[in-house]
PyMOL Python script that loads the backbone (N, CA, C, O; Angstrom):
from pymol import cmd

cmd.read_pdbstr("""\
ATOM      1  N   UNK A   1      38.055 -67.880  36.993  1.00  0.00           N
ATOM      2  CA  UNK A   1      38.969 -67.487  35.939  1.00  0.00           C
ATOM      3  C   UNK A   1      40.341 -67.196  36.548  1.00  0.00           C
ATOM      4  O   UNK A   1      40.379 -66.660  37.656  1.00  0.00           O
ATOM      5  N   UNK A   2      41.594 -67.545  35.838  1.00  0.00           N
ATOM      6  CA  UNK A   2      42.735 -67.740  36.331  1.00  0.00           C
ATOM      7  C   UNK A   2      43.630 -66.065  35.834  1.00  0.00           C
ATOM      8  O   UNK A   2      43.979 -65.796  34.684  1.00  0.00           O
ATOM      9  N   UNK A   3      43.810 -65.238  36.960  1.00  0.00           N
ATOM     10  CA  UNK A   3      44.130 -64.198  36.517  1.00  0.00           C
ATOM     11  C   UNK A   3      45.523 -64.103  36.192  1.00  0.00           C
ATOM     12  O   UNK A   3      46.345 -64.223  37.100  1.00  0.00           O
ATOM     13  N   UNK A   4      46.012 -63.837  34.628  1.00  0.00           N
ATOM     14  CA  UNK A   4      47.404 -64.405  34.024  1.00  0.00           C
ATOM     15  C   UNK A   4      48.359 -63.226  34.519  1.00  0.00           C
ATOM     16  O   UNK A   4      47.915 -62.078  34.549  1.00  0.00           O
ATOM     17  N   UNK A   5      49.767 -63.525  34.936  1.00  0.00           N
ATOM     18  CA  UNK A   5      50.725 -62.454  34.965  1.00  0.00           C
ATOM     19  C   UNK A   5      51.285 -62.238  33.783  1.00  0.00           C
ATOM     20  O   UNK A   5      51.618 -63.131  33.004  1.00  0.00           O
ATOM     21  N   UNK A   6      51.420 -60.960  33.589  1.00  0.00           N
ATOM     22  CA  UNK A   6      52.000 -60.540  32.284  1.00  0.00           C
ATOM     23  C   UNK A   6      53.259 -59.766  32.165  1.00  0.00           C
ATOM     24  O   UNK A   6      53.269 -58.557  32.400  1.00  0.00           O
ATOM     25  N   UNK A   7      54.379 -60.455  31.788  1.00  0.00           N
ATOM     26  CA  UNK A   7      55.410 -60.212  31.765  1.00  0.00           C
ATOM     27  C   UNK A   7      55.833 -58.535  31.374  1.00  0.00           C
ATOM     28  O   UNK A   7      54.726 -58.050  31.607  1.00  0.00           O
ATOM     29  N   UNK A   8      56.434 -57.696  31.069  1.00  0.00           N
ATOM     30  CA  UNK A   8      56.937 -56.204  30.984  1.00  0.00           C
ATOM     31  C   UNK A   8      57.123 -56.503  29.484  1.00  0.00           C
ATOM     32  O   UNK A   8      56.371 -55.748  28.868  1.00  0.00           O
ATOM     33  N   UNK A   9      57.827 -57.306  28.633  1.00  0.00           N
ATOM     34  CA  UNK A   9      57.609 -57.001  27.064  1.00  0.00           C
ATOM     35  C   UNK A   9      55.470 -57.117  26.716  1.00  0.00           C
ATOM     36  O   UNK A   9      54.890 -56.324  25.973  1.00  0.00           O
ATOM     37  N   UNK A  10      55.025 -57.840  27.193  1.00  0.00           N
ATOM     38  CA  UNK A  10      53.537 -58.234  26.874  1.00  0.00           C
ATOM     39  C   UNK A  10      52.886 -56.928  27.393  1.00  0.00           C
ATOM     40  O   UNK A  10      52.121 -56.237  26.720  1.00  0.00           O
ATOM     41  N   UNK A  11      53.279 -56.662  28.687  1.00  0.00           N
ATOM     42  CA  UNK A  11      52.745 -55.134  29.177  1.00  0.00           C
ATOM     43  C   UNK A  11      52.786 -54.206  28.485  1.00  0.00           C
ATOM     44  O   UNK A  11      51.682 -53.775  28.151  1.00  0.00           O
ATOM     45  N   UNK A  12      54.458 -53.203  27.755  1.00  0.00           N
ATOM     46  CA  UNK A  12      54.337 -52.379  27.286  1.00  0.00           C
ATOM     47  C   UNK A  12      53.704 -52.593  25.388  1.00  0.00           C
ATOM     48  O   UNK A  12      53.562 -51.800  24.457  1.00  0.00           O
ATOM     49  N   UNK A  13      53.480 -54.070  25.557  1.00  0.00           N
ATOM     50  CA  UNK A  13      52.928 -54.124  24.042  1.00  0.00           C
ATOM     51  C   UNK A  13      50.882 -53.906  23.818  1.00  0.00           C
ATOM     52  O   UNK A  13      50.168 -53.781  22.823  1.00  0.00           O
ATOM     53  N   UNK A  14      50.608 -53.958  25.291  1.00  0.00           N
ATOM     54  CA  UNK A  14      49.674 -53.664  25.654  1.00  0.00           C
ATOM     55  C   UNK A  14      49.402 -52.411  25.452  1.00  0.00           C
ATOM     56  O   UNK A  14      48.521 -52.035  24.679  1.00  0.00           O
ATOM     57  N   UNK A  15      50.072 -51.719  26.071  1.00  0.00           N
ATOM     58  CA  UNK A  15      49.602 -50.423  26.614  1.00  0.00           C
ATOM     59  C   UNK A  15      50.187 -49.668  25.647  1.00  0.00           C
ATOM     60  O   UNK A  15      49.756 -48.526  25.486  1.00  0.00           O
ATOM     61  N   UNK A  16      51.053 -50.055  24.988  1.00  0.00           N
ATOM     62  CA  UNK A  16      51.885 -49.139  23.714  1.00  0.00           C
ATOM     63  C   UNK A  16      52.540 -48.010  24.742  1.00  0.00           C
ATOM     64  O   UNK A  16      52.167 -46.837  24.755  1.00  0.00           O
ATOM     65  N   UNK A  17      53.443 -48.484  25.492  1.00  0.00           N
ATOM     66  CA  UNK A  17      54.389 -47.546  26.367  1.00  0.00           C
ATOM     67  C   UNK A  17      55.703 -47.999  26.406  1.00  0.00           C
ATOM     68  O   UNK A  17      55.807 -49.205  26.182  1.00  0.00           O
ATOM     69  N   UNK A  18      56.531 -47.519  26.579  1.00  0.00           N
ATOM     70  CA  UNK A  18      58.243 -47.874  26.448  1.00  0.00           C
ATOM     71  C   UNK A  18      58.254 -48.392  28.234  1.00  0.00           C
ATOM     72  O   UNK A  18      57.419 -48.156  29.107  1.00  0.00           O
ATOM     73  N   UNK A  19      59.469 -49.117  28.300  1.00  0.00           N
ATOM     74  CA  UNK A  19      59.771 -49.362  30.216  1.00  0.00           C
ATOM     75  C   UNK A  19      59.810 -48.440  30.640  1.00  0.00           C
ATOM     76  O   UNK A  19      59.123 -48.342  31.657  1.00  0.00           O
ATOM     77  N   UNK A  20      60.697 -46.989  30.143  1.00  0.00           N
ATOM     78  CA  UNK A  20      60.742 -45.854  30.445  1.00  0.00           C
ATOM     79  C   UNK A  20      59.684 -45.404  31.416  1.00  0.00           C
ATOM     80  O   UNK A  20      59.594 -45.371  32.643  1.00  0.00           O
ATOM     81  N   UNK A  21      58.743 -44.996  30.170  1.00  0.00           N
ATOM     82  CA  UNK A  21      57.800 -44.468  30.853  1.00  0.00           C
ATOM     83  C   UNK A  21      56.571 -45.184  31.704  1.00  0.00           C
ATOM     84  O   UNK A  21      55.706 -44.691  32.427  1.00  0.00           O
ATOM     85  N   UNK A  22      56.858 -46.579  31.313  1.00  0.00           N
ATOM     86  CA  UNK A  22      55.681 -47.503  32.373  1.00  0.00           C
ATOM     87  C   UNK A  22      56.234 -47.130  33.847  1.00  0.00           C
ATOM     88  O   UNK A  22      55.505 -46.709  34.745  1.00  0.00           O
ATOM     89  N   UNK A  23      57.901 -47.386  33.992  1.00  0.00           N
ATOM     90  CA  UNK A  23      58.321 -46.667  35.738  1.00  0.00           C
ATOM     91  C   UNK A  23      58.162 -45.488  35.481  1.00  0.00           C
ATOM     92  O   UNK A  23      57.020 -45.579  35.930  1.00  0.00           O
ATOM     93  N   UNK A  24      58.229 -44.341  35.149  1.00  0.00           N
ATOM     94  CA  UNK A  24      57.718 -43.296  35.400  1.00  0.00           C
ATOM     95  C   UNK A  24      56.456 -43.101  35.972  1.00  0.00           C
ATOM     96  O   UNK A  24      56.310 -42.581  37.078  1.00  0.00           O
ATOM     97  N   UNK A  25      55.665 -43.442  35.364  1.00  0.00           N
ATOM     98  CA  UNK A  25      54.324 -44.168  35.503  1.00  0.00           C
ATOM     99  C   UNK A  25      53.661 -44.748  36.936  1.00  0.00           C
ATOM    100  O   UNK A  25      52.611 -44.447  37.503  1.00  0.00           O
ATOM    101  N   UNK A  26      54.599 -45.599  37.240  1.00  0.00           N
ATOM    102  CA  UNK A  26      54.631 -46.370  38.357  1.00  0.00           C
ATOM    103  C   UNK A  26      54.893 -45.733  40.086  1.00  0.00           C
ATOM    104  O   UNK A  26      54.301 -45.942  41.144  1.00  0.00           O
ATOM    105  N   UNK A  27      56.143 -44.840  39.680  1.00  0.00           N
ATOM    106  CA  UNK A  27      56.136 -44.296  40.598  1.00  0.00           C
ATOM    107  C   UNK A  27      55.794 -42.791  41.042  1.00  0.00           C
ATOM    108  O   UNK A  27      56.301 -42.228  42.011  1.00  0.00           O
ATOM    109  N   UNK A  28      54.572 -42.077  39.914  1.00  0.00           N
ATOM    110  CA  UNK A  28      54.179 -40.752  40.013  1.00  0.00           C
ATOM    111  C   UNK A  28      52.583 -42.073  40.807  1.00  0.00           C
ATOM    112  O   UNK A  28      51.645 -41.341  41.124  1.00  0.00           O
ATOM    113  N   UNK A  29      52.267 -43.476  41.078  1.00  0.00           N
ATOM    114  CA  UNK A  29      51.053 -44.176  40.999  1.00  0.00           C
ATOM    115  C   UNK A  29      50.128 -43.756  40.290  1.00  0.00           C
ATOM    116  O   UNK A  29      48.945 -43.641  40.609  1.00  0.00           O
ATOM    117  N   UNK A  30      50.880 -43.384  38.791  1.00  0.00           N
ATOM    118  CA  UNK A  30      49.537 -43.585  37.454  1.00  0.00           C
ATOM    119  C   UNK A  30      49.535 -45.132  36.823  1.00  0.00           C
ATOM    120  O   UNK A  30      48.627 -45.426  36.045  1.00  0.00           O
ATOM    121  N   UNK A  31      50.118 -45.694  37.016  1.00  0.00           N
ATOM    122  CA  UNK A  31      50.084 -47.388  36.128  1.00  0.00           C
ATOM    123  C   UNK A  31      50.654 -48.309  37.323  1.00  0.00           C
ATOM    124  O   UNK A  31      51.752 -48.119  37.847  1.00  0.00           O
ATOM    125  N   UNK A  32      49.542 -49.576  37.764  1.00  0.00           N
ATOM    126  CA  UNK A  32      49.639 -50.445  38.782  1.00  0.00           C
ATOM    127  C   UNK A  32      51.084 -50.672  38.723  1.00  0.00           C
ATOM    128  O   UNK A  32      51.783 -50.493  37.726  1.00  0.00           O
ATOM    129  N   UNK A  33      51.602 -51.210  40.235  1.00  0.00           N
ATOM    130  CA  UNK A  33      53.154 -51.712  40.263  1.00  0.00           C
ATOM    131  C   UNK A  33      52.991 -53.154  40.274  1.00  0.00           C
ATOM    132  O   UNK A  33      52.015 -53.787  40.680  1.00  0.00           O
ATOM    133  N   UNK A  34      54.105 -53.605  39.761  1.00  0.00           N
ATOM    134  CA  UNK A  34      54.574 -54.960  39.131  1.00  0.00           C
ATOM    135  C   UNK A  34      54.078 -55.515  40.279  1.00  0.00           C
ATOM    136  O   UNK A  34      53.601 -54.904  41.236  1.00  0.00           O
ATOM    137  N   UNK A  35      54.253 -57.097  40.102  1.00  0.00           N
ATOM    138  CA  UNK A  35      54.848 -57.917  41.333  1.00  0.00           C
ATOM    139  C   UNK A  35      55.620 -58.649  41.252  1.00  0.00           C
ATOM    140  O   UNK A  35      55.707 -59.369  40.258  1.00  0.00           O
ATOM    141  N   UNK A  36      56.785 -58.749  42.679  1.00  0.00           N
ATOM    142  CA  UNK A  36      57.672 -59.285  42.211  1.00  0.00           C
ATOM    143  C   UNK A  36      57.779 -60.948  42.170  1.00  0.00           C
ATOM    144  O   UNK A  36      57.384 -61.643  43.106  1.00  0.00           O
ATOM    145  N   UNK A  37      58.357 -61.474  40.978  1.00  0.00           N
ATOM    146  CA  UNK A  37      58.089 -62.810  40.964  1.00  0.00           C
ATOM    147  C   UNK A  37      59.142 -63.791  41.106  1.00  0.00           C
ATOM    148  O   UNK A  37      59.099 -65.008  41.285  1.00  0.00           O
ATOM    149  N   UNK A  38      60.050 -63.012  40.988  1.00  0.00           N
ATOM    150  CA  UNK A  38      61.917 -63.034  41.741  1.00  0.00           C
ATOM    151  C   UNK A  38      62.867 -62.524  42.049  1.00  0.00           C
ATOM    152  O   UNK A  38      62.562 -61.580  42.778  1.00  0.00           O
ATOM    153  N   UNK A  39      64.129 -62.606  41.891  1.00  0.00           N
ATOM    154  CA  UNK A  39      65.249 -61.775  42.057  1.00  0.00           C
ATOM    155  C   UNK A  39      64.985 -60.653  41.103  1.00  0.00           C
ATOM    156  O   UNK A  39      64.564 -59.535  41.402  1.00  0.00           O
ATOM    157  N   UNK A  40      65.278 -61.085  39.966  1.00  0.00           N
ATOM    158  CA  UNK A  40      65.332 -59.947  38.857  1.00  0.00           C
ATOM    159  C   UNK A  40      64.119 -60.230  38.150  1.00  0.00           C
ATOM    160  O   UNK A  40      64.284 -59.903  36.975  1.00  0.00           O
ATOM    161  N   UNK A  41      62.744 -60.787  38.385  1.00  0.00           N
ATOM    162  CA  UNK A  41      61.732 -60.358  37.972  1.00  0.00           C
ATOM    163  C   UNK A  41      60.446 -59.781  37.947  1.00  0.00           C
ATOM    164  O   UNK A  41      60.180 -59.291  39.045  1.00  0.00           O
ATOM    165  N   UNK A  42      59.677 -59.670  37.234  1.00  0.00           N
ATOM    166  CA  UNK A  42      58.564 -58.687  37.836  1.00  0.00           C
ATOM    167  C   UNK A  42      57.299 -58.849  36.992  1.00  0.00           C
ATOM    168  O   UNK A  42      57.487 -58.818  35.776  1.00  0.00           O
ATOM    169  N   UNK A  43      56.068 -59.012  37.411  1.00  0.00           N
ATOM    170  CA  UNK A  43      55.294 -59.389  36.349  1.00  0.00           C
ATOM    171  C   UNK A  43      53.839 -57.961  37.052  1.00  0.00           C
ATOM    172  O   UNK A  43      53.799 -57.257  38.062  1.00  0.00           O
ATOM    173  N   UNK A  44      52.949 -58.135  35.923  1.00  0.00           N
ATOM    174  CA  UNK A  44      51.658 -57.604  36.396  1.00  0.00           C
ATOM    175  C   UNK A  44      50.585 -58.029  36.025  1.00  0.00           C
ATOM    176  O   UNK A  44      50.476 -58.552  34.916  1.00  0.00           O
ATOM    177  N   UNK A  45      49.291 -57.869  37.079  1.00  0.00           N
ATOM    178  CA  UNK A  45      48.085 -59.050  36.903  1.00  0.00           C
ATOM    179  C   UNK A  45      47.409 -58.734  35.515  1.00  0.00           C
ATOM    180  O   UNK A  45      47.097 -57.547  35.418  1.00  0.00           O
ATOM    181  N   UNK A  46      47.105 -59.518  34.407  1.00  0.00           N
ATOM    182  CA  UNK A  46      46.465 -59.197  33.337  1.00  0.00           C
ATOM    183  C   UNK A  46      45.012 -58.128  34.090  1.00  0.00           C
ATOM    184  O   UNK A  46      45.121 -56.917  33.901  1.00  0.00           O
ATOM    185  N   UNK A  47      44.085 -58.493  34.678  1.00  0.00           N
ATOM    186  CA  UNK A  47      42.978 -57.821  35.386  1.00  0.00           C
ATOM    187  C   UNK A  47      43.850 -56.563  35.904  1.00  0.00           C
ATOM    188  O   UNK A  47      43.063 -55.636  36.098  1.00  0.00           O
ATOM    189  N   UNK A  48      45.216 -56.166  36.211  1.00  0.00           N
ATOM    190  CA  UNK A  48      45.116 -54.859  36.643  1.00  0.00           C
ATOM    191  C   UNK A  48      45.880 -54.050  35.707  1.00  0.00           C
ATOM    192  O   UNK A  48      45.914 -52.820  35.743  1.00  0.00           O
ATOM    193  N   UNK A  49      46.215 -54.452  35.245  1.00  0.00           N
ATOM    194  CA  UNK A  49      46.437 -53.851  33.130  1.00  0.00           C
ATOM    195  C   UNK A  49      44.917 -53.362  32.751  1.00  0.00           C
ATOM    196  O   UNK A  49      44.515 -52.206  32.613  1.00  0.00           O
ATOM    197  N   UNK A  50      44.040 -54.862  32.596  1.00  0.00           N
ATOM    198  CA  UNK A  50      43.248 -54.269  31.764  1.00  0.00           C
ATOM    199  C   UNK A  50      42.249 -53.181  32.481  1.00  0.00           C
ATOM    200  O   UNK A  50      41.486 -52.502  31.793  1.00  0.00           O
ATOM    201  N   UNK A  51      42.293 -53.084  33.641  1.00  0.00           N
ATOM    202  CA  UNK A  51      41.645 -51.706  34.575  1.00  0.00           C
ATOM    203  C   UNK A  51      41.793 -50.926  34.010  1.00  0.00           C
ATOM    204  O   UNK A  51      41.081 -50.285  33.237  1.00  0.00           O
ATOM    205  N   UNK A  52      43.239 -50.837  34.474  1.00  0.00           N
ATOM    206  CA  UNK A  52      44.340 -49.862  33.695  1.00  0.00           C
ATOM    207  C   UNK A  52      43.275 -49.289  32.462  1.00  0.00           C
ATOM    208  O   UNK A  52      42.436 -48.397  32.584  1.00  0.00           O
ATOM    209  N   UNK A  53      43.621 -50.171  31.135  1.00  0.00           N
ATOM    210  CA  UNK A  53      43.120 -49.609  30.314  1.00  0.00           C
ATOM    211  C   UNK A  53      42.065 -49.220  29.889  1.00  0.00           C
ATOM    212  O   UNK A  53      42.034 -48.711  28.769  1.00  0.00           O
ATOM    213  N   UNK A  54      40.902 -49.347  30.658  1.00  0.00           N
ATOM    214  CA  UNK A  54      39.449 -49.391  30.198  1.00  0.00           C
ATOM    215  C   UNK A  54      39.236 -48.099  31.463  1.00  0.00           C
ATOM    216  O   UNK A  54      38.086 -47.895  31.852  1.00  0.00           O
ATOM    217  N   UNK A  55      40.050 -47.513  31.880  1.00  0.00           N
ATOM    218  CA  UNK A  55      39.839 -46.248  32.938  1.00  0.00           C
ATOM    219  C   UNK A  55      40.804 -45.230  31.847  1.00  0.00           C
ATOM    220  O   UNK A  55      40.382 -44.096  31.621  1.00  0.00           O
ATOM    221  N   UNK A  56      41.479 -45.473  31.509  1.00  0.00           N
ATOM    222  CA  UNK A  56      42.344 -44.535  30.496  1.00  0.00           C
ATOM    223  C   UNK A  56      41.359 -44.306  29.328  1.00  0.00           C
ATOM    224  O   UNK A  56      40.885 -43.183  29.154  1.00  0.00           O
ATOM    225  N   UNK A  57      40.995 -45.493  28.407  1.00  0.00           N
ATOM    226  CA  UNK A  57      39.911 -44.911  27.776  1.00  0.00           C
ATOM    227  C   UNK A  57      38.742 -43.831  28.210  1.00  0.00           C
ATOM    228  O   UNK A  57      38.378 -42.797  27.649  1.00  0.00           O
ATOM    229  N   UNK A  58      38.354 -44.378  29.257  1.00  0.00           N
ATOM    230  CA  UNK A  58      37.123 -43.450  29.802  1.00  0.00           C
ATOM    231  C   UNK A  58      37.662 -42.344  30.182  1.00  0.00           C
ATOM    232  O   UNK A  58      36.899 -41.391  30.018  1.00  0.00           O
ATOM    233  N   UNK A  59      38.620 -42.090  30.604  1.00  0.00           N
ATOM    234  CA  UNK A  59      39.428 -40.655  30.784  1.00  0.00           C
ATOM    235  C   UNK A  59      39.206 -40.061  29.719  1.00  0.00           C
ATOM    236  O   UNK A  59      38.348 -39.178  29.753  1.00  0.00           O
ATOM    237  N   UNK A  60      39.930 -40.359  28.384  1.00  0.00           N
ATOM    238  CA  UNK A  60      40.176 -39.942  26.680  1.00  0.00           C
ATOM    239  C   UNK A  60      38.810 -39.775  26.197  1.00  0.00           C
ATOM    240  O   UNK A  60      38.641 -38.895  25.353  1.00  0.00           O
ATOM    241  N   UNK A  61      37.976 -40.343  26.513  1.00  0.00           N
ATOM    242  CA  UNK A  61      36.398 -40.110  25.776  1.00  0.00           C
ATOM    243  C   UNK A  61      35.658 -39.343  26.799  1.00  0.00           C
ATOM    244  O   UNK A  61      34.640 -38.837  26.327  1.00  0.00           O
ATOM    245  N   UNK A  62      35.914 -39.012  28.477  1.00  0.00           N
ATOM    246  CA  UNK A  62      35.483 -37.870  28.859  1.00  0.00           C
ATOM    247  C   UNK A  62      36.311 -36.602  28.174  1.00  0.00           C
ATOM    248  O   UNK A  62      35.566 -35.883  27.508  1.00  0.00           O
ATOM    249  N   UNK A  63      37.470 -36.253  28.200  1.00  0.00           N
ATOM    250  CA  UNK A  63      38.055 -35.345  27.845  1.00  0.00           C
ATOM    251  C   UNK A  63      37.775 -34.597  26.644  1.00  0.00           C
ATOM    252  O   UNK A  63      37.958 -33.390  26.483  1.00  0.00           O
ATOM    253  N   UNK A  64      37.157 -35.707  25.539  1.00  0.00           N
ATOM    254  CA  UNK A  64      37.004 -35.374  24.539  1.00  0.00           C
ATOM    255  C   UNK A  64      35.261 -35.192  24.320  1.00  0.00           C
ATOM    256  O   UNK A  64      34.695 -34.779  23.308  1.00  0.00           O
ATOM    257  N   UNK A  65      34.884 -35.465  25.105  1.00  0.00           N
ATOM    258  CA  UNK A  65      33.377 -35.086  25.496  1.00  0.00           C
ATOM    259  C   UNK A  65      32.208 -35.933  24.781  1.00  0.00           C
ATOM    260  O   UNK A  65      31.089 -35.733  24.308  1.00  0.00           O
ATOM    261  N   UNK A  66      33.265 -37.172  25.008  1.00  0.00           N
ATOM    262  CA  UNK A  66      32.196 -38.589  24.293  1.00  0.00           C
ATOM    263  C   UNK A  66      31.559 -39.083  25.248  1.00  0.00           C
ATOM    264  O   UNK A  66      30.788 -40.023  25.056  1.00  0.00           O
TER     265      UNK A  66
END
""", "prot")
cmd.dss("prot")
cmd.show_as("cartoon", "prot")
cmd.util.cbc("prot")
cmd.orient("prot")
């Protein structure tokens, strides 16, 4: 399986986060860092998004004692 890069508008539409706070994010190392894919761009691996999100859930449903 071909693991897709996902551009920063597709990311924060993912994760429902502003750029803001995805670098915030990034550099406290709570949300994987980009990679860079040029001068001025930056992408991230679909597989380390969706980590991302399926560990955040399990965070939210321990917390909440699901």
């Amino acid at each position: 399986m071909i693991d897709r890069i996902l551009r920063r508008p597709e990311v924060e539409e993912a994760v429902g986060l502003s750029r803001a706070t995805l670098y915030r994010m990034i550099e406290r190392g709570d949300f994987p860092r980009p990679t860079k894919l040029g001068e001025r761009a930056v992408g991230w691996r679909e597989s380390a998004v969706e980590v991302w999100l399926h560990r955040r859930s399990l965070e939210t449903n321990a917390s909440e004692g699901k």
